[in-house]
C-alpha positions, -999 to +999 in steps of 0.1 A: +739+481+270+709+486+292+691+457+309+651+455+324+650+441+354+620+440+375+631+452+412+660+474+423+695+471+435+701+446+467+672+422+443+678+387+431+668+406+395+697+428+399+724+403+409+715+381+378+721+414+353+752+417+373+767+380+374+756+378+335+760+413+315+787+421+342+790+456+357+795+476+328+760+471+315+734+498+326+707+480+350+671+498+346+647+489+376+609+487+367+583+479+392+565+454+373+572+424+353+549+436+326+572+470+324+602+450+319+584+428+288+573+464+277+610+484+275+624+452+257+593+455+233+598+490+224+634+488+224+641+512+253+663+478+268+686+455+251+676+427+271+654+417+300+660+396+327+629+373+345+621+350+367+600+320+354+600+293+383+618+285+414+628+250+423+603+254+459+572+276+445+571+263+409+565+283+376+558+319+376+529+317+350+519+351+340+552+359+325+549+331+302+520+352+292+540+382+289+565+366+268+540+355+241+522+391+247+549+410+233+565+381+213+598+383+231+624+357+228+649+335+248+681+343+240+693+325+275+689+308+314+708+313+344+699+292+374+704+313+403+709+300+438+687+313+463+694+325+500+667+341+518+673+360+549+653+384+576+661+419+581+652+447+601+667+478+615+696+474+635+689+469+673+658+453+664+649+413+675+628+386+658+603+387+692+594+426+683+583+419+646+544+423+638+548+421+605+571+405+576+570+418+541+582+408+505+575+393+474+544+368+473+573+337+462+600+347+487+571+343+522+561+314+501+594+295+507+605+306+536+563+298+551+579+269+572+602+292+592+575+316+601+551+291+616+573+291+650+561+331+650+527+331+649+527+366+658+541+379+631+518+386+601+535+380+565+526+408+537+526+404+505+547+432+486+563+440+449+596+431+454+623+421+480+650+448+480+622+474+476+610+464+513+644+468+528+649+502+511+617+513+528+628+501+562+660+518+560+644+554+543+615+552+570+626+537+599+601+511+600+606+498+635+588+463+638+589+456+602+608+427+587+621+421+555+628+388+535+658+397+509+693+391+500+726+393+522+732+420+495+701+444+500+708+442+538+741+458+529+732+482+506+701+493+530+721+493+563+695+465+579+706+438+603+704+404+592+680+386+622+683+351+606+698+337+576+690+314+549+658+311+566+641+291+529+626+257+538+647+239+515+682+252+515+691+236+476+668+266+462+674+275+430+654+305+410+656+300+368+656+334+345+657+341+316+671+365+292+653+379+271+654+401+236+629+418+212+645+398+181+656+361+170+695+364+170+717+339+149+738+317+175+773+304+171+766+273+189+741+245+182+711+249+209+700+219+231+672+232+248+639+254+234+613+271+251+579+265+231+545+277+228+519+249+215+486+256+211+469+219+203+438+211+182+406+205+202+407+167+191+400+135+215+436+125+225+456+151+210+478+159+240+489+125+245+492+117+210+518+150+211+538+139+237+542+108+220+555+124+191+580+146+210+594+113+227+598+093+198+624+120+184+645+126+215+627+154+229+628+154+265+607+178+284+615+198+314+590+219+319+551+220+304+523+244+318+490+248+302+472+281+299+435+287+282+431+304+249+411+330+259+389+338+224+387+296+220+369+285+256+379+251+274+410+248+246+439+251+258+479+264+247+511+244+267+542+264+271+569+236+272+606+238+278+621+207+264+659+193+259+674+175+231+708+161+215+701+156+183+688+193+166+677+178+132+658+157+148+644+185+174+634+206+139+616+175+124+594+173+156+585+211+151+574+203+119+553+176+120+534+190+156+526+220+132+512+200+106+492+172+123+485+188+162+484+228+158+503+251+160+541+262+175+557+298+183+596+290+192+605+314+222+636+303+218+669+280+214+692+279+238+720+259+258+706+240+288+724+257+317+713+233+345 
């Protein structure tokens, strides 16, 4: 079984593949997010795994793009807690840093910490783990990295401070995802949706009502433009449910009175 992950080993990527397909499955690293939606597309992965938001830095919108791009689907979540700690070569201290790099979200949630080293410049880079490797393979002496407890080890780096993100309850959501709808043993509770709304005078409001009155409870809804239609407008929305025959009615009736729906997926919630 192979698995698309974007980042290498030592990233938060790589330790979801691990805790969910196990350590059997073959992890293939890609540098992108948009090569991971790719492989799973064209079948050269079983599955992907992606980030889509972070309980700090909020939803990770361009791979809600990707997923409707290459009309992938859901097949699961994991919730992933997150500990984010600085790195550097060994011998090295906090007071000799210039610069810290990593992923744009990881300096984002660990800003707050920074602010009591103004000297040191944060830069954005690809992914976490990949920093750290670079450190270690180049001797990068006054570089810092932001990554796991796990890339430190893998990369031989000294840990300078640990679980240095503002809040500490920090929790990343991805998603699995597959090239095909598979048939689930288990009733779902919890869809991931695309709906792209008539341009009528009320019609988001009069959708959310709709979704409410049958038991639909959203968790999650982000609006993107549709880019041949200007200034209307597609929600991705994540919503929960108990009851699924009622969930399925809802689907039917946005489609024929608000626009139009693309399931993602169906799912357990996992939170």
């Amino acid at each position: 079984m192979k698995i698309a992950i974007q980042g290498i080993p030592g990233s938060f990527h790589y330790q979801v593949a691990l805790d969910y397909f196990g350590t059997d499955a073959e992890i293939v690293s890609y540098r992108i997010f948009e090569e991971v939606a790719k492989s799973v597309r064209l079948g050269n992965a079983d599955f992907g795994v992606m980030a889509i938001e972070n309980s700090i830095a909020g939803a990770i919108l361009p791979n809600y793009e990707l997923i409707d791009r290459y009309e992938l689907f859901v097949k699961d979540e994991y919730y992933l807690p997150i500990s984010h700690n600085l790195m550097a070569l060994k011998g090295q201290k906090i007071e000799a840093l210039s610069e810290v790099r990593s992923h744009p979200m990881a300096l984002l949630q660990c800003k707050k910490f920074f602010s009591q080293f103004p000297s040191i410049k944060m830069m954005d880079d690809v992914d976490t783990a990949s920093v750290a490797k670079r450190i270690a393979e180049e001797q990068l002496a006054g570089v810092g990295a932001i990554a796991s407890k796990a890339a430190a080890e893998i990369y031989g780096l000294e840990i300078l401070a640990s679980d240095i993100q503002t809040v500490q309850n920090n929790f990343t959501r991805f998603i699995i995802l597959q090239d095909t709808r598979s048939k689930s043993d288990f009733t779902p509770n919890k869809a991931s949706l695309k709906i792209t709304v008539n341009n009528e005078k009320g019609v988001l409001a009069k959708l959310l009502t709709l979704m409410s009155e049958r038991g639909l409870d959203l968790s999650k809804i982000q609006s993107i433009p549709v880019m041949e239609k200007p200034w209307e407008y597609s929600f991705f929305i994540d919503t929960q449910f108990e009851d699924y025959g009622q969930y399925q009615q809802a689907i039917s009736e946005i489609n024929k009175r608000f626009g139009e729906v693309t399931v993602f997926g169906e799912y357990l919630n996992r939170k």
